[in-house]
N, C-alpha and C positions, 0 to 999 in steps of 0.2 A: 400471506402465504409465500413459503419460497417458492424461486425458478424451478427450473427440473435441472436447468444450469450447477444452481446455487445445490442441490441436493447433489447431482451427480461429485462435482470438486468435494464437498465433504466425504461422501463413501469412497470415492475415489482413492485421495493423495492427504486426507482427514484435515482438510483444510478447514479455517473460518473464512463464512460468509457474512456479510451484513451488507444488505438491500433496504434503499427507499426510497420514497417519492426523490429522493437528491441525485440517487444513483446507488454505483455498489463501490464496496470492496472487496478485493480476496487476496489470503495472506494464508501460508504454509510454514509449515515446522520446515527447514533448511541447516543442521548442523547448529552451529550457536543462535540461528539466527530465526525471529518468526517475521519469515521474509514477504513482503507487498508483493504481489503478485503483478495484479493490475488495481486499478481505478479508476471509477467513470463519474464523473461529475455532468450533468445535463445543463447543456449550455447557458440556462438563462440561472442557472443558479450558483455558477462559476465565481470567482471572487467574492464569493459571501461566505469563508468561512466555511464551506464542509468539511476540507480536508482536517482541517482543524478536530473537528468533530469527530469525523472516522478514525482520527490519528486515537483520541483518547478513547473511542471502543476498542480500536485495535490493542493499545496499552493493554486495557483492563484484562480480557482474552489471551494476551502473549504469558502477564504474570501469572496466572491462573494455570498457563500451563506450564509455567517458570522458565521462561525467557528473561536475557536482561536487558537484549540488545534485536531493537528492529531492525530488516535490510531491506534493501529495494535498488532495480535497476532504471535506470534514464535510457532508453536507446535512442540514439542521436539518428536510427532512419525513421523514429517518429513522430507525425506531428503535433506541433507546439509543443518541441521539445523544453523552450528555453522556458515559456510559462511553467511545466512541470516540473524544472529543476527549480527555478523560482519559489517555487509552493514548499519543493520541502525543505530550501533552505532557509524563510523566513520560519517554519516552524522550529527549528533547532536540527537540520538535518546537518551530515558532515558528508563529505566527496572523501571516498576511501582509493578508490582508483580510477583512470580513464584507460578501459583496454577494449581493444577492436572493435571499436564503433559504438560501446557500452559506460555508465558513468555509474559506477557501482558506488551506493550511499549508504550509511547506517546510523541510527539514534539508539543513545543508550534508553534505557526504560526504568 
């Protein structure tokens, strides 16, 4: 069953949600972009691969709504900033800019 979280963000802003025992993702239409919202990985299951995971639900869901390109923000006020940008740069993410305390990133799809 979804949150009421995870319902509200879809009626909302018609965001995709995807919740598990691993954690969530949420991810919006944004211009070209079906941009990462947030991400929550649950601490003991952290470097094993979910983002990995969520990355290719997210895929599936951006094309489907004909997206080509993911986006997503690093903010540098928060924490375990450097693990986070770590994650998406070993998945094939790319640093598009560093502006006011923000590390705006995008993979094509």
């Amino acid at each position: 069953m979804k949150s009421h979280w995870a319902s509200y963000r879809e009626e909302k802003v018609n965001a995709f949600i995807h919740e598990d025992e691993n954690g969530f993702v949420s991810v919006r239409e944004s211009g070209e972009w079906f941009y990462v919202e947030d991400v929550y990985i649950v601490k003991e299951k952290r470097d094993k691969g979910i983002m990995k995971t969520y990355e290719k639900i997210i895929i599936e869901e951006g094309k489907k709504r004909g997206f080509k390109k993911l986006g997503g923000t690093v903010h540098l006020s928060f924490n375990n900033i450097e693990e986070s940008l770590l994650v998406f740069l070993k998945i094939g993410w790319k640093i598009l800019s560093v502006v006011n305390g923000a590390i705006d990133i995008e993979k094509e799809i």
